[in-house]
C-alpha positions in Angstrom: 3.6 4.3 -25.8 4.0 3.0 -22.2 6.3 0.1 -21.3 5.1 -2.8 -20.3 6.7 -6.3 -19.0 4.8 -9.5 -19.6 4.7 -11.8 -17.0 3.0 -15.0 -17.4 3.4 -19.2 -17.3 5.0 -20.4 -20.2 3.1 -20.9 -23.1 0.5 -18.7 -21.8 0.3 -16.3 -24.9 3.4 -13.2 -23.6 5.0 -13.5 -26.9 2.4 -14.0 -29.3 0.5 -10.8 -27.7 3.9 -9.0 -28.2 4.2 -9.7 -32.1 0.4 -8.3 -32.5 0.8 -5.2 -30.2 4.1 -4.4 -32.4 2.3 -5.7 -35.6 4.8 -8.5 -36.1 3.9 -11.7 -38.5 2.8 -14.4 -35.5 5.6 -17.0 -35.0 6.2 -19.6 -32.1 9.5 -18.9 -30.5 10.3 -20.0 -27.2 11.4 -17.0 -24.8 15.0 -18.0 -23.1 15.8 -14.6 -21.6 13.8 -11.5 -20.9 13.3 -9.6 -24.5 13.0 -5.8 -25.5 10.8 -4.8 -28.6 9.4 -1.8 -28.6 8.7 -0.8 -25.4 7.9 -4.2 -24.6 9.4 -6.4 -21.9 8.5 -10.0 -23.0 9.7 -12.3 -20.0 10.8 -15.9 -19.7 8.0 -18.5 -18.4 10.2 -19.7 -16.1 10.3 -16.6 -14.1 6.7 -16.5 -12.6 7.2 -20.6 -12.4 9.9 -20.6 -10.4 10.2 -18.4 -7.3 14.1 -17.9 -7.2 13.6 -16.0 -10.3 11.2 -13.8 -8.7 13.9 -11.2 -8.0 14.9 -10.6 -12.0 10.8 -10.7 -12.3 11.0 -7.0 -9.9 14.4 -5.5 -11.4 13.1 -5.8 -14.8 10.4 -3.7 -13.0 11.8 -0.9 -12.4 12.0 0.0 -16.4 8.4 -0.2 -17.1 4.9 1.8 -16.8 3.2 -1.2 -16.4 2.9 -4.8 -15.3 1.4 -7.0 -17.4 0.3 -10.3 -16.1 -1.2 -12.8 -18.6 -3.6 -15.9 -17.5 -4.4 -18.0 -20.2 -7.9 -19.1 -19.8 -7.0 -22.7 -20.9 -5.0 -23.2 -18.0 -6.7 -24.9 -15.1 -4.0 -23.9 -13.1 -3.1 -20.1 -11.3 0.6 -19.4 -10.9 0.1 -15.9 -9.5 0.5 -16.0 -5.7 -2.3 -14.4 -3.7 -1.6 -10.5 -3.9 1.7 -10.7 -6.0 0.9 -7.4 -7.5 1.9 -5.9 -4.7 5.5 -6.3 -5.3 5.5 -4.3 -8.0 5.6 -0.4 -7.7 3.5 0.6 -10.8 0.1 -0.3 -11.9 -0.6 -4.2 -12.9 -2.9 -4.7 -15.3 -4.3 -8.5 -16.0 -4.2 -9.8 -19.4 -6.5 -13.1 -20.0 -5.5 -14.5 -23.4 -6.7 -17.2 -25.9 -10.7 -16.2 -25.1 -11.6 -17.5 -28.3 -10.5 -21.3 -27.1 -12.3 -21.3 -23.9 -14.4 -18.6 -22.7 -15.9 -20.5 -20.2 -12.4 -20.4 -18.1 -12.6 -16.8 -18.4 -14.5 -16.2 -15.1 -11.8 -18.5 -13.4 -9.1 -16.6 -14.8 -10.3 -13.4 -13.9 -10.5 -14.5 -10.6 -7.0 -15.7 -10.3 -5.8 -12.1 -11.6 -8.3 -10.4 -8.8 -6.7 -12.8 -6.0 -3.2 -11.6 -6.8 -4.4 -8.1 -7.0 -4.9 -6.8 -10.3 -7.8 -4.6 -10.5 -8.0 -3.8 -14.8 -8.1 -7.2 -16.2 -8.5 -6.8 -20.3 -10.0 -10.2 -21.7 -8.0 -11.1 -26.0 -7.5 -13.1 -28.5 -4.4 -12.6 -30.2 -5.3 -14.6 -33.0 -8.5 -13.1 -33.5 -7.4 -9.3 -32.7 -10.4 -9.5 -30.2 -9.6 -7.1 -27.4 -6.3 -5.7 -28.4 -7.5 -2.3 -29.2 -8.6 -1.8 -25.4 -5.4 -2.8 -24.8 -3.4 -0.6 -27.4 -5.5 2.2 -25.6 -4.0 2.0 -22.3 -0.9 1.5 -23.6 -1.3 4.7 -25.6 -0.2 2.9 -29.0 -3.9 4.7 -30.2 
């Protein structure tokens, strides 16, 4: 299985998608510091939200196959800067979560991960296991 690191607003479903990649029962827990489970790198809200924490966002990098950033298509709002997937030096992939809420957001969301330069965007439910198997595949958990 590839590594991946999570990046996304808080509350925008990082953790929740980590407990159903790694088959986990689904609890709320509030991520306080970057977490490791199972070749997943399941990062703080804070650090997309706030730019000073931008550095830790590319060191914690460095470890991973992939990039995953993760718009929640509830949110109105897009906290990726334009292009911010160029920072990175491997392969971002865009993760739009909680489809089954509002899945007319989902064409505003995939936009926001185009503008900051993701190019594979996967559309899930985590609740629903609705796109997770696409997502398993690239991952090579399949």
């Amino acid at each position: 299985m590839k590594k991946i690191m999570l990046v996304g607003k808080s509350g925008s479903g990082k953790t929740t998608l980590m407990q159903v990649l790694n088959h986990y029962d689904i609890e709320y827990q509030k991520t306080q510091t970057i977490e490791y489970e199972k070749n997943i790198l399941d990062t703080p809200g804070e650090y997309i939200e706030n730019v000073r924490f931008y550095n830790a966002l590319i060191t914690s990098s460095y470890d991973c196959d992939i990039i995953g950033f993760i718009n929640d298509c509830t949110d109105v709002e897009c906290i990726f800067p334009p292009k911010f997937a160029c920072i990175f030096t491997k392969p971002v992939i865009g993760i739009i979560t909680k489809i089954d809420e509002n899945h007319k957001n989902v064409i505003r969301a995939e936009e926001c991960l185009v503008q900051a330069g993701v190019k594979e965007i996967f559309p899930v439910s985590a609740l629903h296991n609705k796109g997770i198997e696409a997502l398993k595949k690239i991952l090579g958990c399949i």
